[in-house]
TORZA-879027 format. One record per residue: residue number from 1; x, y, z of N, C-alpha, C, O in turn; residue in three letters; chain. Coordinates in nm, 3 decimals. Last residue first. Layout:
{NUM; {X; Y; Z}; {X; Y; Z}; {X; Y; Z}; {X; Y; Z}; 'ALA'; 'A'},
...
This chain:
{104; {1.379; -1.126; -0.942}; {1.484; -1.189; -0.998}; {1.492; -1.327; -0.976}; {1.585; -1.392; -1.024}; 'UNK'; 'A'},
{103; {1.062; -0.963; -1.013}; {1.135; -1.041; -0.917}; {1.215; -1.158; -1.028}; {1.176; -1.229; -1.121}; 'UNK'; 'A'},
{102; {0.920; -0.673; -1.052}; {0.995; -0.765; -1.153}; {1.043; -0.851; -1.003}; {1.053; -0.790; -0.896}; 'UNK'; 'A'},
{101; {0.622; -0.462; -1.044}; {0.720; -0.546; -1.016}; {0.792; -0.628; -1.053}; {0.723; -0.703; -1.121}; 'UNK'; 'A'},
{100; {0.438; -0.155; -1.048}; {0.497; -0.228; -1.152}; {0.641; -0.301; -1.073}; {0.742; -0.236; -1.045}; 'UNK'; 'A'},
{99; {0.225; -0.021; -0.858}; {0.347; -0.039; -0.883}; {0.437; -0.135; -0.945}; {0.514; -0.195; -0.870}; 'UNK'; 'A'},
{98; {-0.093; 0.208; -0.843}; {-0.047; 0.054; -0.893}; {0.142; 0.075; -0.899}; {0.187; 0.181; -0.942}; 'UNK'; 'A'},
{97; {-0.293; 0.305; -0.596}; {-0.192; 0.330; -0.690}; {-0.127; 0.192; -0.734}; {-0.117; 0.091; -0.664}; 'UNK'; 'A'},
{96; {-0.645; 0.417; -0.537}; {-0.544; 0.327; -0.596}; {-0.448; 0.371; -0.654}; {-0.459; 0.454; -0.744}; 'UNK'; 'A'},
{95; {-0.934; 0.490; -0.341}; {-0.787; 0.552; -0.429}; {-0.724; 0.469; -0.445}; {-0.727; 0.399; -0.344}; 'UNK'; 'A'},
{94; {-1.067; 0.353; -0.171}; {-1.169; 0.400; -0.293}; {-0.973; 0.455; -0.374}; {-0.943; 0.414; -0.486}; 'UNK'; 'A'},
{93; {-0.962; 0.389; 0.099}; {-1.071; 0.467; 0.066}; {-1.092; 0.483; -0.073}; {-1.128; 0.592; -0.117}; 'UNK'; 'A'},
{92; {-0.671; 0.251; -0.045}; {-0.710; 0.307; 0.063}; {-0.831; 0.435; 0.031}; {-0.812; 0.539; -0.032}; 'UNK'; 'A'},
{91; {-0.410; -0.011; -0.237}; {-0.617; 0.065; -0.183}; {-0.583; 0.112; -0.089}; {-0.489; 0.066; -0.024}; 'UNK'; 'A'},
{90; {-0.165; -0.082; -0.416}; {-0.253; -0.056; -0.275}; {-0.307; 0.075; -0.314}; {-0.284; 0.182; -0.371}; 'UNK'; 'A'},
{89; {-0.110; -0.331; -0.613}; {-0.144; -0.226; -0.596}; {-0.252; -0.206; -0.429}; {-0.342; -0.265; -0.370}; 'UNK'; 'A'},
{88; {0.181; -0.446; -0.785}; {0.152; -0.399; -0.660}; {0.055; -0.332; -0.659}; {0.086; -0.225; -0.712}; 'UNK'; 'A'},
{87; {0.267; -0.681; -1.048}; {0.210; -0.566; -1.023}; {0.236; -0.553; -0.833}; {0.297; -0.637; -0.768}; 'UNK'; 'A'},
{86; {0.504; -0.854; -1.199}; {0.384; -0.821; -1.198}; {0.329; -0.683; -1.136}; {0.360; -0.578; -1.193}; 'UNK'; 'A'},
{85; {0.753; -1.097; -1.326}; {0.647; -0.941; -1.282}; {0.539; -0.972; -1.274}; {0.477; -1.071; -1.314}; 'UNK'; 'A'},
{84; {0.937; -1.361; -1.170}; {0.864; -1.290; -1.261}; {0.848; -1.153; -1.245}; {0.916; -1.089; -1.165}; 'UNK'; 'A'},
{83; {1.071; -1.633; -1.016}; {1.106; -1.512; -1.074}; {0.984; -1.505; -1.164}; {0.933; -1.601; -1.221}; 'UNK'; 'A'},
{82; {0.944; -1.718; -0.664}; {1.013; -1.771; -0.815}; {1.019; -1.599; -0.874}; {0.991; -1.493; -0.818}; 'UNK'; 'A'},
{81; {0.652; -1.622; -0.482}; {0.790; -1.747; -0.501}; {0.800; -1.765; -0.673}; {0.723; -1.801; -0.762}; 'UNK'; 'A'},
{80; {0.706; -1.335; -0.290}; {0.642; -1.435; -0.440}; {0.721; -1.570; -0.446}; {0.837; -1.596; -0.414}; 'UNK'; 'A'},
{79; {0.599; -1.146; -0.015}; {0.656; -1.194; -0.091}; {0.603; -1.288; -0.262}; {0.494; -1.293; -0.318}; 'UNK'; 'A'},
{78; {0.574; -0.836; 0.203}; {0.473; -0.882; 0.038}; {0.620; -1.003; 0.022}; {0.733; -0.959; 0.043}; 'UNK'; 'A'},
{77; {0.531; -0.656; 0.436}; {0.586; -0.737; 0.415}; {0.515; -0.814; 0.325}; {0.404; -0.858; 0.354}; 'UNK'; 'A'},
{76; {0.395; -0.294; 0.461}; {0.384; -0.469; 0.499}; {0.500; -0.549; 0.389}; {0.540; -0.501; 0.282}; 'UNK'; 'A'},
{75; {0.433; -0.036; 0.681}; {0.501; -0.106; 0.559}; {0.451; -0.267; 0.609}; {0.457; -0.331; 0.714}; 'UNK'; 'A'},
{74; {0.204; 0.272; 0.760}; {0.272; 0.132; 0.789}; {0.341; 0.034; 0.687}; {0.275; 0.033; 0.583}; 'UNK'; 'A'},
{73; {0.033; 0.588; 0.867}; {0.147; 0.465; 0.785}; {0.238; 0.333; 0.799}; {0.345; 0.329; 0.861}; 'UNK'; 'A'},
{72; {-0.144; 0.864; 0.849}; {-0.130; 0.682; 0.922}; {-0.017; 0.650; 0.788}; {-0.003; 0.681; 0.669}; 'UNK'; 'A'},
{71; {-0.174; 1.182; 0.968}; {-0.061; 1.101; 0.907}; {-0.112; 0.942; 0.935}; {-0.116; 0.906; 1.053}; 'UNK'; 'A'},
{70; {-0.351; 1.481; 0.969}; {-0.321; 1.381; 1.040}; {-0.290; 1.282; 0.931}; {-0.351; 1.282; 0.824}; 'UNK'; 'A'},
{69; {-0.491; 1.713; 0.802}; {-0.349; 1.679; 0.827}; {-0.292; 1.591; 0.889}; {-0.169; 1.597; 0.882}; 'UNK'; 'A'},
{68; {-0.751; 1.679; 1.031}; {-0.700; 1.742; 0.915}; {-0.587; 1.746; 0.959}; {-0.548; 1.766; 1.075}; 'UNK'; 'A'},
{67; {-0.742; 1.365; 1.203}; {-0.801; 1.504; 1.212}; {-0.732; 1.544; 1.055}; {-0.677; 1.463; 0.980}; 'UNK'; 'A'},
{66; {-0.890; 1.032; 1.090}; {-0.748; 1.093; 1.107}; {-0.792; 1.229; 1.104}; {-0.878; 1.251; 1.019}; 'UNK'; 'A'},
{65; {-0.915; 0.674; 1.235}; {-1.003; 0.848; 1.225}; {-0.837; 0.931; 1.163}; {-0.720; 0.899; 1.185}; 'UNK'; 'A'},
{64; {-0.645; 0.462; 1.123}; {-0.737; 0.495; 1.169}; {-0.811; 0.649; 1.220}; {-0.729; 0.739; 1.239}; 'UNK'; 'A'},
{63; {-0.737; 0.208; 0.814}; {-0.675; 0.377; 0.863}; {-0.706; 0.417; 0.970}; {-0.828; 0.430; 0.967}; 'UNK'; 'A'},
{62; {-0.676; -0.137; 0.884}; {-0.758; 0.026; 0.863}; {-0.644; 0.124; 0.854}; {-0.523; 0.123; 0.875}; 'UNK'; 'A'},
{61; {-0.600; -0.355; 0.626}; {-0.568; -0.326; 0.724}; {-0.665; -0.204; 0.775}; {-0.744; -0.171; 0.687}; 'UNK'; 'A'},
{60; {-0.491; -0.654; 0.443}; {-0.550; -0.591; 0.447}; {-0.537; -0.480; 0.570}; {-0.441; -0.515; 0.639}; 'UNK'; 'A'},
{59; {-0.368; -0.815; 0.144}; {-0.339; -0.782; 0.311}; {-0.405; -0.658; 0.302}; {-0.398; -0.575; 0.211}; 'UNK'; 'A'},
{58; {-0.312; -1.082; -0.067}; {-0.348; -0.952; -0.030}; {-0.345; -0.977; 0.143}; {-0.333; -1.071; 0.222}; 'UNK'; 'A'},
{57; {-0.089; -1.255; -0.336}; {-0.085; -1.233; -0.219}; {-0.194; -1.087; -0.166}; {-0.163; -0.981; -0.221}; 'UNK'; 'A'},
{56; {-0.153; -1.315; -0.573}; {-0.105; -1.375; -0.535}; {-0.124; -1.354; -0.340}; {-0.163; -1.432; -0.253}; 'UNK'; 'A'},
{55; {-0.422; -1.327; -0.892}; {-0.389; -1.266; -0.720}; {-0.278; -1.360; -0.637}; {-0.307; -1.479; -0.629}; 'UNK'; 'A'},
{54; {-0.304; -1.288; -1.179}; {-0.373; -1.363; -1.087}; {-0.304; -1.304; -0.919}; {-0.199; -1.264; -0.868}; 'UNK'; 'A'},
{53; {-0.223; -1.096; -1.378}; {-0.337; -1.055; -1.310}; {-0.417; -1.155; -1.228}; {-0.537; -1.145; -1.201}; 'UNK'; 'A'},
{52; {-0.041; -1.215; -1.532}; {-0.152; -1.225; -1.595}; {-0.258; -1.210; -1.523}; {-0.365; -1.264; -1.548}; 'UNK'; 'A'},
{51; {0.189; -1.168; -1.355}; {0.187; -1.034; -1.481}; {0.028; -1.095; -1.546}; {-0.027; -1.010; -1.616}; 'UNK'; 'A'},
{50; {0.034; -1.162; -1.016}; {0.103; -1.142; -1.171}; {0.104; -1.123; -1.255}; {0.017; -1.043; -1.289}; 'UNK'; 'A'},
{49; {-0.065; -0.893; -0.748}; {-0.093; -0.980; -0.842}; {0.033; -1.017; -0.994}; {0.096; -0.932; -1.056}; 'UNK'; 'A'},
{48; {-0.078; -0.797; -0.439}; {0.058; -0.864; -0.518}; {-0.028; -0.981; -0.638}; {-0.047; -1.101; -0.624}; 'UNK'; 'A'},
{47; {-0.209; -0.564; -0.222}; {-0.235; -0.646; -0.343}; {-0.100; -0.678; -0.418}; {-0.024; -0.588; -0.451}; 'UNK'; 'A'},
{46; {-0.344; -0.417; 0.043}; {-0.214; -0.439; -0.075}; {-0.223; -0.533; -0.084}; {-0.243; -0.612; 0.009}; 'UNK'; 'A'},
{45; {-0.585; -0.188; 0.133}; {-0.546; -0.323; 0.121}; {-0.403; -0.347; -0.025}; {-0.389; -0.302; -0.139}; 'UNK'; 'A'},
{44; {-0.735; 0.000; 0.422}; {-0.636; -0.031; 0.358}; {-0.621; -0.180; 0.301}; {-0.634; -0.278; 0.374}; 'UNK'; 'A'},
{43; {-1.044; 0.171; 0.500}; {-0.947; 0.049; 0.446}; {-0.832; 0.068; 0.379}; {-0.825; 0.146; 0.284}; 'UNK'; 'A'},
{42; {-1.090; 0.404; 0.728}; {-1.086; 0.376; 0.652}; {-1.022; 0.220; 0.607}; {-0.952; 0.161; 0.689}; 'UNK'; 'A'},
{41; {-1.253; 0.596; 0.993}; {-1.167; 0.471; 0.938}; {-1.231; 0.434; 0.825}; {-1.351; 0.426; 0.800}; 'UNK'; 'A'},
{40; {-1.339; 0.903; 0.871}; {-1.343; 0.832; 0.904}; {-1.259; 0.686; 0.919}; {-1.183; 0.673; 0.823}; 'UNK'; 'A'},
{39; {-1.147; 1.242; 0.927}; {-1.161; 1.134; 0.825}; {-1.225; 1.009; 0.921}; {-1.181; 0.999; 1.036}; 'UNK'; 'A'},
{38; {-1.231; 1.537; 1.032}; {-1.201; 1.444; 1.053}; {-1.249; 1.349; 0.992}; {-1.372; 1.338; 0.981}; 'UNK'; 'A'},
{37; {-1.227; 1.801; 0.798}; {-1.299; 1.733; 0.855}; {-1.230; 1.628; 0.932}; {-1.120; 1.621; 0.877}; 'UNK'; 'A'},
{36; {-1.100; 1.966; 0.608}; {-1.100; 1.969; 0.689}; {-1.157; 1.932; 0.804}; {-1.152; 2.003; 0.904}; 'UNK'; 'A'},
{35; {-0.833; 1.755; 0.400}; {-0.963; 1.790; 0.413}; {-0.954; 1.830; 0.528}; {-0.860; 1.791; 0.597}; 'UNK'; 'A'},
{34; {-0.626; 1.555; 0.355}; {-0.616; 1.691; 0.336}; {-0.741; 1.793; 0.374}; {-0.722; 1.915; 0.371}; 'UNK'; 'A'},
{33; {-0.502; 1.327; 0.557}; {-0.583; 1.403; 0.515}; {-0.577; 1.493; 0.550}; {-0.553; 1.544; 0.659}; 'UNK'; 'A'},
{32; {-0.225; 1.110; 0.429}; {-0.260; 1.227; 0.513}; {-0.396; 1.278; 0.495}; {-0.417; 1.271; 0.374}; 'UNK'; 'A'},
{31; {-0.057; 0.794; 0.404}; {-0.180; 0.844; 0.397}; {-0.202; 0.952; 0.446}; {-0.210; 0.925; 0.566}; 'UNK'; 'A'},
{30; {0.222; 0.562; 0.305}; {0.136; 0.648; 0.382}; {0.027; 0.786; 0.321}; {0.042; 0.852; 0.218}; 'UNK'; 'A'},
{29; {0.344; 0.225; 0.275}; {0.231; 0.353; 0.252}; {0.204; 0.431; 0.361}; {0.173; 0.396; 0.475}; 'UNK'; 'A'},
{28; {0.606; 0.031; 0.153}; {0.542; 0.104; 0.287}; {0.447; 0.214; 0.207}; {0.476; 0.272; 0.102}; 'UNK'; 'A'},
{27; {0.625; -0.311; 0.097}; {0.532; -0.160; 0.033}; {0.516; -0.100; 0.169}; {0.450; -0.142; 0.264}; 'UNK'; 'A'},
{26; {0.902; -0.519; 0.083}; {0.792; -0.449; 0.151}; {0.767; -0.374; 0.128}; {0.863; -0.297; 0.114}; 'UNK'; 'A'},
{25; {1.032; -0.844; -0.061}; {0.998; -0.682; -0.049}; {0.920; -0.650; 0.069}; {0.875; -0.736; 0.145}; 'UNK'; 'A'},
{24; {1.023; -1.095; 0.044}; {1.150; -1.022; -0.115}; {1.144; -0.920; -0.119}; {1.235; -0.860; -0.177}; 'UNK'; 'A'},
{23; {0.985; -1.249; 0.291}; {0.963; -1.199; 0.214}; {1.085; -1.127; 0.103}; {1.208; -1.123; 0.106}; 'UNK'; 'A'},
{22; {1.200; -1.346; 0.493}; {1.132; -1.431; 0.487}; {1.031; -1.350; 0.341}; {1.003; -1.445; 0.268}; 'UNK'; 'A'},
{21; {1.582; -1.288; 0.466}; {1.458; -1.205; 0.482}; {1.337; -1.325; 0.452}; {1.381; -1.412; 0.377}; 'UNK'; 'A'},
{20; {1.790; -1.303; 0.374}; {1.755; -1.431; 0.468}; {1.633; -1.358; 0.523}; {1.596; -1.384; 0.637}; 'UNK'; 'A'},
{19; {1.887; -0.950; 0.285}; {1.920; -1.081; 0.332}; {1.866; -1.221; 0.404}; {1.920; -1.238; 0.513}; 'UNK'; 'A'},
{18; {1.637; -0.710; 0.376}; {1.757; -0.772; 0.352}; {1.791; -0.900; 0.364}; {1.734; -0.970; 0.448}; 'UNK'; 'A'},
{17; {1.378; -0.619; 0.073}; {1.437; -0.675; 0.245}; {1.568; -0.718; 0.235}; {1.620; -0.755; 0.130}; 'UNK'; 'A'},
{16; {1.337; -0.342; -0.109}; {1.376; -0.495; -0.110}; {1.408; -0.499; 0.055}; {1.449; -0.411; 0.131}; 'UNK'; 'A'},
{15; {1.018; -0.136; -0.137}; {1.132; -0.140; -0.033}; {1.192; -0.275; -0.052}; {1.111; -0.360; -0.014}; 'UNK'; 'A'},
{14; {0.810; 0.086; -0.265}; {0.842; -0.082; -0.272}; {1.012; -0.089; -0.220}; {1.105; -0.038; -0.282}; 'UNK'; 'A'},
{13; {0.578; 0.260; -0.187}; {0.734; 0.261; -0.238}; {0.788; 0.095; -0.193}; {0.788; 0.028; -0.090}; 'UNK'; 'A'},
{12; {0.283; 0.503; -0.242}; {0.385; 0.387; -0.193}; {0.487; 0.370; -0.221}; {0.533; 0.459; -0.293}; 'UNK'; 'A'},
{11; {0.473; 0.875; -0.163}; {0.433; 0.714; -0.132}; {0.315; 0.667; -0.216}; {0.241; 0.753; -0.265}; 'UNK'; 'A'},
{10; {0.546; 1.049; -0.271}; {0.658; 0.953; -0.306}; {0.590; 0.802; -0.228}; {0.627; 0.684; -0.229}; 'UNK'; 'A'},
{9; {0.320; 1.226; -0.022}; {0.414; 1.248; -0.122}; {0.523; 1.140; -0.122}; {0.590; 1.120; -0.021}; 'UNK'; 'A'},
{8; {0.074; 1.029; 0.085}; {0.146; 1.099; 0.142}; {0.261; 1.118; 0.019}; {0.290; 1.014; -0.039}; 'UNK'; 'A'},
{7; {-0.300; 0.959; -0.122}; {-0.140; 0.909; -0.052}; {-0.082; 1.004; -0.006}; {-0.146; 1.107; -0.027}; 'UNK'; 'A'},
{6; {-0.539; 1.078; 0.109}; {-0.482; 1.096; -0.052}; {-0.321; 1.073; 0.042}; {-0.263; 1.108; 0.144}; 'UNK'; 'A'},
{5; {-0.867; 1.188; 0.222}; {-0.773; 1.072; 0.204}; {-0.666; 1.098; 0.108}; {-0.710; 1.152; 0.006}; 'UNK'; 'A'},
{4; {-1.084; 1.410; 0.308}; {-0.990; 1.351; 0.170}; {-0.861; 1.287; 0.195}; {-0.756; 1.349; 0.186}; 'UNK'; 'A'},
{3; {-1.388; 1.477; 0.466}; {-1.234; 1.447; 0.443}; {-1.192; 1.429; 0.330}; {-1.274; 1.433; 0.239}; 'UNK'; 'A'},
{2; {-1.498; 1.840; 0.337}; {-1.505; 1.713; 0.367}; {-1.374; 1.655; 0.386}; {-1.269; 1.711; 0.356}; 'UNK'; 'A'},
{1; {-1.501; 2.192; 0.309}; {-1.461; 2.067; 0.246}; {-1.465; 1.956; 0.351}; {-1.429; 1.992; 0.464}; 'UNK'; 'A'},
């Protein structure tokens, strides 16, 4: 088998900041490959669109090589201005998970 990229268990996860925080949240992700190959770099990108699917905020980032079973992970800092929903979704190699957002 080849590499395989594939989120890390319970991740992503939308994290509130505390207090006087300059953002309202942060998505931490992480990534293992399961494969037995060494993974190439890869892309990472998180996405903060609203509920009518206009892009508010993206960020982008790599993976970098990862052996079999090898771990990358990092939390970015996502904000919005004002109250609504919408979405979260972070990319990495072609895989997507989407996370449903409400801001108070």
């Amino acid at each position: 088998m080849a590499h395989q990229l594939e989120f890390f268990e319970d991740f992503p996860q939308v994290v509130p900041d505390p207090p006087r925080a300059h953002v309202q949240f942060s998505v931490k992700w992480k990534c293992v490959n399961t494969g037995d190959e060494e993974s190439p770099e890869a892309g990472v990108r998180v996405e903060l669109s609203d509920a009518t699917g206009v892009l508010l905020t993206s960020i982008g980032r790599n993976v970098v090589p990862l052996p079999p079973g090898g771990t990358d992970e990092d939390t970015v800092g996502v904000g919005a201005v004002g109250p609504g929903s919408g979405i979260i979704e972070v990319t990495i190699d072609g895989m997507s998970a989407v996370i449903p957002v409400t801001i108070a």
